[in-house]
VMD Tcl script that draws the C-alpha trace (Angstrom):
set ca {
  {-5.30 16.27 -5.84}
  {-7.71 16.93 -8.76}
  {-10.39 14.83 -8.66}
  {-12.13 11.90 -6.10}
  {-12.48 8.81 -8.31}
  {-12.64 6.67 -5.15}
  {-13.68 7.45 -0.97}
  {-13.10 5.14 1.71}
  {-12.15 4.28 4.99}
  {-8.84 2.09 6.27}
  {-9.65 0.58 9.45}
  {-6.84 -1.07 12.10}
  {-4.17 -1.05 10.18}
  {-0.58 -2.56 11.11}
  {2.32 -0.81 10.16}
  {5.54 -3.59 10.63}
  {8.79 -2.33 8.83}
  {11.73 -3.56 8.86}
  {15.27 -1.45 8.14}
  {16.84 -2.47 5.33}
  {20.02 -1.66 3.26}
  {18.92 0.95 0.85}
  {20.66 -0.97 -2.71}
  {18.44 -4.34 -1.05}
  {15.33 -1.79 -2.61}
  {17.04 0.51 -4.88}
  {17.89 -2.70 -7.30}
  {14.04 -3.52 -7.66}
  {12.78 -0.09 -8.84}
  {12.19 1.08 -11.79}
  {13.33 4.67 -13.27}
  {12.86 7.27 -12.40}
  {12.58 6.41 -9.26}
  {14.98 6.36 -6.19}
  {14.81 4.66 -2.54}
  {13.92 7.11 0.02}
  {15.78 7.22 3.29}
  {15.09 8.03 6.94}
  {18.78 8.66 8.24}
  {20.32 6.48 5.96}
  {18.13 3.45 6.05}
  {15.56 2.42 3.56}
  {12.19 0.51 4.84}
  {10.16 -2.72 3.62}
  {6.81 -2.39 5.48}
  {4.09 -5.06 5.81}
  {0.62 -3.31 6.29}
  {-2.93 -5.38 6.86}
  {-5.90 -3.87 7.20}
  {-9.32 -3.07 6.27}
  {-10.93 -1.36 3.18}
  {-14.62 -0.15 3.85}
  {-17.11 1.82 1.99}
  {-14.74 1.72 -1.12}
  {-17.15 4.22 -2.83}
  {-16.83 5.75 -6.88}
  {-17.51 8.55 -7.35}
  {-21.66 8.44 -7.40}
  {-22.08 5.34 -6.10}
  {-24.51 4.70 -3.88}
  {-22.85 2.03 -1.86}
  {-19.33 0.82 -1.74}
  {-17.17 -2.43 -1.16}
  {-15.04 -3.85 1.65}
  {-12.72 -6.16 1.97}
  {-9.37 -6.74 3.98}
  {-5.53 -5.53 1.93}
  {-2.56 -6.88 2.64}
  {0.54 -5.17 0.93}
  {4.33 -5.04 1.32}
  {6.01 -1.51 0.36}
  {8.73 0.54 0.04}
  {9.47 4.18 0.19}
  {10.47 6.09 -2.95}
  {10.95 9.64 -4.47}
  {10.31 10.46 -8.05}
  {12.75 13.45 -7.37}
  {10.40 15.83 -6.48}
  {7.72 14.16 -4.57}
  {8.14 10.81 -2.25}
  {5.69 7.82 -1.66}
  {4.63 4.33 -1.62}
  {5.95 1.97 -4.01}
  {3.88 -1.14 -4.01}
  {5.59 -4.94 -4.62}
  {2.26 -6.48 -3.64}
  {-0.96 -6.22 -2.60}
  {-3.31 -8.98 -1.63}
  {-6.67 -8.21 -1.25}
  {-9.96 -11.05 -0.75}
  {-12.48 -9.30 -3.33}
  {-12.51 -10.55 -7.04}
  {-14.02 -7.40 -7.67}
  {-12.03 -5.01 -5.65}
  {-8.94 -6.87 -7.43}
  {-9.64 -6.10 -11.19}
  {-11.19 -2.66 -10.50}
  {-7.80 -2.00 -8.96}
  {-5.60 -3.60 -11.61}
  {-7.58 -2.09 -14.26}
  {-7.86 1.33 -12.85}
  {-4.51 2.17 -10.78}
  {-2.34 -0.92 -12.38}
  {-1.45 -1.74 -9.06}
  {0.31 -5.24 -8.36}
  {-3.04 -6.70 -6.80}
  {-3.53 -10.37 -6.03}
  {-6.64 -12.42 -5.47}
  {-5.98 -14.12 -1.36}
  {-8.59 -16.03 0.96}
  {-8.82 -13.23 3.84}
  {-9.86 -13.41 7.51}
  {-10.08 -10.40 9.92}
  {-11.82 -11.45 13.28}
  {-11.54 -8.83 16.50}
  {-11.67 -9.19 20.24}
  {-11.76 -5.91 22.10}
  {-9.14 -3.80 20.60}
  {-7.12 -7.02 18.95}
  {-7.24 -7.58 15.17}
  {-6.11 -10.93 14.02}
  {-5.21 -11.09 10.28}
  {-4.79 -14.67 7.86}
  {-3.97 -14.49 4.41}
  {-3.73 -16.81 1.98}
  {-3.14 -15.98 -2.05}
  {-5.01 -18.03 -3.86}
  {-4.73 -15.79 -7.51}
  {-3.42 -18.11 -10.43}
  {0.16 -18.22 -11.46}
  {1.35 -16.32 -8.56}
  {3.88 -17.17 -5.63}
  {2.30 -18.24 -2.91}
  {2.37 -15.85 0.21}
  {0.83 -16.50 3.50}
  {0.31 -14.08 6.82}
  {-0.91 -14.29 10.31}
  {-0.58 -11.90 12.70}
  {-2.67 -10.47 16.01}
  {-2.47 -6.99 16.67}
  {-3.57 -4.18 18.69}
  {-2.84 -0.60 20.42}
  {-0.08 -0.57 22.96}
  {-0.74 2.86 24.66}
  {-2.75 6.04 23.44}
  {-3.20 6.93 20.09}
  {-0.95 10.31 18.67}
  {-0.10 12.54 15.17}
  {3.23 11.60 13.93}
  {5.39 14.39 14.02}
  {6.74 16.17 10.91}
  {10.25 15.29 9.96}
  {10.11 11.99 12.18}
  {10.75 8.37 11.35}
  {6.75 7.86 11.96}
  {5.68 10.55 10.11}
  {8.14 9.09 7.04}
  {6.70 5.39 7.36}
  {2.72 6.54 7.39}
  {2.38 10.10 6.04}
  {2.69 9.48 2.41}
  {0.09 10.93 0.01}
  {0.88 9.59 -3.21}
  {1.43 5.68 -4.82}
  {3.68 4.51 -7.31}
  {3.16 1.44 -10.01}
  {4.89 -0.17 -13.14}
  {3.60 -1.49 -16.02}
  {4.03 -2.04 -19.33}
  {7.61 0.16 -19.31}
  {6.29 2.99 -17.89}
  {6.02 4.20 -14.22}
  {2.23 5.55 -13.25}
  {1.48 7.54 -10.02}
  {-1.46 8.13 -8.31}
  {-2.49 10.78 -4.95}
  {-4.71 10.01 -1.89}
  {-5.63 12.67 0.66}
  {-6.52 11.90 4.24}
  {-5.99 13.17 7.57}
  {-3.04 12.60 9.44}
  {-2.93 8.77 10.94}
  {-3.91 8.51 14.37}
  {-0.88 6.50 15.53}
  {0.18 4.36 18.07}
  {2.92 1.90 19.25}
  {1.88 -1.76 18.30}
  {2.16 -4.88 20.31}
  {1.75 -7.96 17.75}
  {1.72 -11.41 17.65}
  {3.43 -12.04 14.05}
  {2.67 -15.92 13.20}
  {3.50 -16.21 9.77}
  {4.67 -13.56 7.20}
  {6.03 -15.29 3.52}
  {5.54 -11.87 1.93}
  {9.25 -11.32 1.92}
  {10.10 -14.65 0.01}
  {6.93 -14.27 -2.37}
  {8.78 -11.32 -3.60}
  {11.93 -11.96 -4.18}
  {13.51 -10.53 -0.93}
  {15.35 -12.52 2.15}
  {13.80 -11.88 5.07}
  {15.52 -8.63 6.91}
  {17.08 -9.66 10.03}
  {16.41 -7.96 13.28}
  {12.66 -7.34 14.98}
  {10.19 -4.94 13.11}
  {9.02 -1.43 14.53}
  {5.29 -1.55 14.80}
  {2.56 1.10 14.74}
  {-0.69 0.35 14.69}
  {-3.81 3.05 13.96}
  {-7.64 2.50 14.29}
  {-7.96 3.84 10.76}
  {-8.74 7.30 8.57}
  {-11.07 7.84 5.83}
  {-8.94 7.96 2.15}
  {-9.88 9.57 -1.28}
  {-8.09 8.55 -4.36}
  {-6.70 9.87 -7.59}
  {-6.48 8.60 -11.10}
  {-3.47 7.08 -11.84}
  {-1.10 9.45 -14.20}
  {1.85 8.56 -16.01}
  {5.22 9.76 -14.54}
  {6.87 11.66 -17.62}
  {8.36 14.73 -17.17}
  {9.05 15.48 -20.73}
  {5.54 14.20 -22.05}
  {4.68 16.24 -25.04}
  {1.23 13.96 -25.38}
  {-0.75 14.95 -22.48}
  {-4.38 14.63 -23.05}
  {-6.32 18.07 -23.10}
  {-7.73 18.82 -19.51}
  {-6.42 16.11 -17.59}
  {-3.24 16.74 -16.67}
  {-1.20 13.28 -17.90}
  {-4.39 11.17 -16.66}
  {-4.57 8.10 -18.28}
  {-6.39 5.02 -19.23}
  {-4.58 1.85 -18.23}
  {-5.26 -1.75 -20.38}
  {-7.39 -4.29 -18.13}
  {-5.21 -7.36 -17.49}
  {-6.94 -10.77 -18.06}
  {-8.78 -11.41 -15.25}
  {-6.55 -15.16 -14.92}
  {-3.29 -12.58 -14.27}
}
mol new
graphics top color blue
foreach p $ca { graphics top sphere $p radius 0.5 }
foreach p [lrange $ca 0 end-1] q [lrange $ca 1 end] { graphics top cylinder $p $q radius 0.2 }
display resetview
């Protein structure tokens, strides 16, 4: 990763994904990219959690506010990572500085994260104009000591990605994190209400999701780049970095 246009820290996340047929994701993605499997079986994931200290660089304080996203996994041939049908987030702010700066399919929601002891309960409810409606509520916490995934296993392939994905406008951006490996462990949860599915054009997978939970790790981001590997225009010293159109704030 180049540069550090953002720092923060993701705190108690949930990691629920469900195994899905891989043509279920392959249909929704755009080229050049491709589903990526873990022993044959492509992954939807829901993942809550918290966003703290989001910090530019120089800033001298940062935002937070809870996320709530539903991904897949992808490869771009060379590289794989998170592909992003939603995210739902509960900061105006934090909501067009993402859409304007990573293009990323954000959505204004009415958030609540309240905690007792080591359980995190999680309501969403989208509230951003001319968008499906999408609801979740879910309570969630450790279930046994914390561990790193290891390489080459089905945890490692649901958490351990370092770079994001995005569409817009006919062309397919990506952008890289860095952070230390998650500190993982298994998940007991109390999942309420989850619409996230429906809201984006998926039936609900059958069977019971495998959960991970993970008190958090601090996160620095990239600028988004566009994905074209026979560019001729890249701009001079900065490597296919590019400046992405705001969106009306209404979208």
């Amino acid at each position: 990763m180049q540069r550090r246009l953002l720092s923060m820290r993701w705190r108690d996340a949930l990691f629920a994904h469900w195994r899905v047929d891989p043509a279920t994701v392959e249909a929704r993605l755009p080229d050049p990219l491709s589903v990526a499997t873990h022993e044959g079986d492509a992954y939807l994931g829901v993942v809550p959690f918290e966003m703290t200290d989001i910090r530019p660089r120089g800033a001298p304080f940062g935002l937070s506010f809870p996320e709530l996203n539903l991904r897949t996994y992808v490869t771009d041939g060379d590289t794989k990572g998170v592909y992003f049908f939603n995210l739902d987030a509960a900061d105006p702010i934090g909501v067009g500085v993402a859409r304007a700066l990573f293009r990323l399919p954000y959505y204004r929601a009415a958030m609540d994260v309240t905690r007792d002891g080591d359980r995190v309960t999680v309501t969403s409810h989208r509230t951003h104009r001319r968008a499906p409606e999408a609801d979740f509520d879910a309570t969630y916490g450790p279930a046994g000591e914390t561990r790193t995934p290891e390489p080459g296993s089905l945890e490692a392939f649901l958490v351990e990605n370092y770079r994001f994905y995005t569409e817009g406008r006919g062309r397919v951006y990506y952008g890289d994190i860095a952070h230390e490996p998650w500190p993982l462990a298994d998940a007991d949860v109390e999942l309420r209400t989850n619409t996230l599915f429906e809201a984006n054009g998926f039936e609900a997978p059958a069977g019971e999701p495998i959960c991970h939970y993970s008190p958090g790790t601090e996160v620095t981001a990239d600028r988004i780049r566009r994905l074209d590997t026979n560019a001729t225009d890249t701009p001079d010293g900065d490597d296919s970095s590019v400046e992405i159109p705001v969106e009306a704030a209404d979208d």
